[in-house]
C-alpha positions in Angstrom: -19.0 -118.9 -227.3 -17.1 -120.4 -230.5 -14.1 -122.6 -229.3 -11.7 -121.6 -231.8 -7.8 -121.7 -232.2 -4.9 -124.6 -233.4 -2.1 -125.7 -230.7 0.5 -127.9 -231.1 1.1 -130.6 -228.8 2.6 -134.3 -227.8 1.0 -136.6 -226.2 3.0 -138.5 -223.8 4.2 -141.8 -222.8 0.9 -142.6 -220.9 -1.4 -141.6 -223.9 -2.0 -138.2 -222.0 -2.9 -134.9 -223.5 -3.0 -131.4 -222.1 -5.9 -129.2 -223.6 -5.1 -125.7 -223.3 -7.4 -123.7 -220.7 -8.9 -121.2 -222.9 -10.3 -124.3 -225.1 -10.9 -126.3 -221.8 -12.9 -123.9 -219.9 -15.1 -122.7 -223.3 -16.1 -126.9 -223.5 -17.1 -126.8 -219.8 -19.2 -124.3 -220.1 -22.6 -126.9 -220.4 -21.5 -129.0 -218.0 -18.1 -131.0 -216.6 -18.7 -134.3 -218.5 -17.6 -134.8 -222.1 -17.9 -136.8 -225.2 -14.5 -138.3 -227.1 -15.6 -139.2 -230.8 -14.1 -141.0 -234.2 -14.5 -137.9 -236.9 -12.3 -139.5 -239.3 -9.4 -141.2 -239.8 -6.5 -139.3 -237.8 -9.2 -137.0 -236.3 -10.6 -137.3 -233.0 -13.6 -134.7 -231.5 -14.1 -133.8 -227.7 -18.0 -132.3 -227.5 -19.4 -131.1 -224.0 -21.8 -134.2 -223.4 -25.1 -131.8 -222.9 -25.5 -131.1 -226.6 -23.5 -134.4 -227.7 -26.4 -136.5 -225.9 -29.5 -134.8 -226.9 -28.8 -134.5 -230.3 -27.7 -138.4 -230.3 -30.8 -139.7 -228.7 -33.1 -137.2 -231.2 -31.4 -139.2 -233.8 -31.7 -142.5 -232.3 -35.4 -141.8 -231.5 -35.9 -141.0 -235.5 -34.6 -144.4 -236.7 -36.3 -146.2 -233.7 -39.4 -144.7 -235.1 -38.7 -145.4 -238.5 -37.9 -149.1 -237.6 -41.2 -149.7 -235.9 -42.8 -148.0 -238.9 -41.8 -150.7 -241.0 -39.7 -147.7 -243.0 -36.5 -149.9 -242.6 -37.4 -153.1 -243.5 -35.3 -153.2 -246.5 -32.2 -151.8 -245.1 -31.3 -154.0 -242.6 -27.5 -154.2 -243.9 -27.4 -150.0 -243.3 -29.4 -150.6 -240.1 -26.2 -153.1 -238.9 -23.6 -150.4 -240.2 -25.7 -147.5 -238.3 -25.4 -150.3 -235.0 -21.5 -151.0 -235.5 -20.8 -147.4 -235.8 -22.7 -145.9 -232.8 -21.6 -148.6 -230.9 -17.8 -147.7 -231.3 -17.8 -144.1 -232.4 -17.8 -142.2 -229.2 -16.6 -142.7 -225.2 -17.6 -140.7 -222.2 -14.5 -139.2 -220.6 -12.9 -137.3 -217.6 -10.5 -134.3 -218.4 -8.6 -134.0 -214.7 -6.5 -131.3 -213.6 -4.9 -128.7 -216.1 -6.8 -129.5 -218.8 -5.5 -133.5 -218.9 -7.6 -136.3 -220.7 -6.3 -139.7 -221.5 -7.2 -140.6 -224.9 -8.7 -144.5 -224.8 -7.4 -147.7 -226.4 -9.0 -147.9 -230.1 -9.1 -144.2 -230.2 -5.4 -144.0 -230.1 -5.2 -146.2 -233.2 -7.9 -144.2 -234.7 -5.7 -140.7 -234.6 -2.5 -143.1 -235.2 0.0 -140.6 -232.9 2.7 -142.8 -230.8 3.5 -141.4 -227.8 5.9 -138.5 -228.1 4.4 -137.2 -231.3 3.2 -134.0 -231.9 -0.4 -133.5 -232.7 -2.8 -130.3 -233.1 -5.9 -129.9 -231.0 -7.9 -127.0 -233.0 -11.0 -125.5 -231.9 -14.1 -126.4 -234.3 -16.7 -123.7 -232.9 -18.8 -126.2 -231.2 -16.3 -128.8 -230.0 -12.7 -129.7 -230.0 -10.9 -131.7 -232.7 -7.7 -133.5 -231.7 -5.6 -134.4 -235.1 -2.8 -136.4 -236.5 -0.3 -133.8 -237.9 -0.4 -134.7 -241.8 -4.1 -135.5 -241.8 -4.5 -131.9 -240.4 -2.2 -130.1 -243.0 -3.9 -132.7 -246.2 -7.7 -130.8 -244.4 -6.5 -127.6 -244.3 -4.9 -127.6 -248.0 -8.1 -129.1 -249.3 -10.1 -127.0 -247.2 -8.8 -123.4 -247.0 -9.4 -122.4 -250.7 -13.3 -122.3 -249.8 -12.7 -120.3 -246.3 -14.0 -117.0 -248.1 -17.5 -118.0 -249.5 -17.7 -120.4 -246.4 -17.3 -117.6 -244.1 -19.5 -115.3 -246.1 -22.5 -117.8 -246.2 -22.4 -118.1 -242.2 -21.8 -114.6 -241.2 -24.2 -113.2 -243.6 
């Protein structure tokens, strides 16, 4: 099933955000526990952590096998980047009753909403992608002119 669709929302004065149930119940579909991730400034993803973990710790595995291969020796500055990254880009978390999560210290400076302000939570086929109003609008206008041939390549 392809999570798709945009809704607006605010996220209120306790950082807390409801996910609307269709989007919800598609995420829960592998399992109850999520994934909250960094995607890029003012963007925020929430992945089901089933597929999240497995295709973290394939990756993981990969470099771990390059490192003790010696393949990595001379990228130890890349290696330190890779380290910083995974070590802040992602939080497990709990979405509680009607479709609430809480989004985290450090990932509400990340999407850079105040409480009160709107945001858009769009479906992303695979996950959910929680976004900073203008940063949305700025993807979509540099985005949408390639939709077509996009859409063509995948479906055909």
């Amino acid at each position: 099933m392809l999570l798709l669709g945009e809704f607006r929302r605010t996220i209120d004065q306790r950082f807390r955000l409801s996910v609307p149930a269709e989007l919800a119940d598609g995420l829960h579909q592998q399992g109850t526990d999520l994934i909250l991730a960094k995607e890029r400034p003012g963007c925020l993803s929430l992945w089901n952590a089933n597929p999240w973990q497995q295709h973290l710790q394939q990756g993981i595995h990969w470099v771990e096998d390059k490192l003790k291969a010696g393949k990595l020796q001379q990228q130890t500055n890349r290696l330190l980047q890779l380290g910083r990254l995974l070590s802040t880009r992602h939080t497990a978390i709990q979405m509680a009753g009607r479709g609430r999560l809480v989004i985290p210290e450090g990932f509400r400076e990340f999407l850079g909403v105040d409480p009160g302000q709107p945001l858009f939570i769009v479906g992303a086929s695979v996950c959910l992608e929680i976004w900073h109003p203008e940063k949305w609008v700025q993807y979509l206008n540099e985005q949408m002119p390639g939709f077509r041939d996009l859409f063509n390549e995948l479906s055909n």
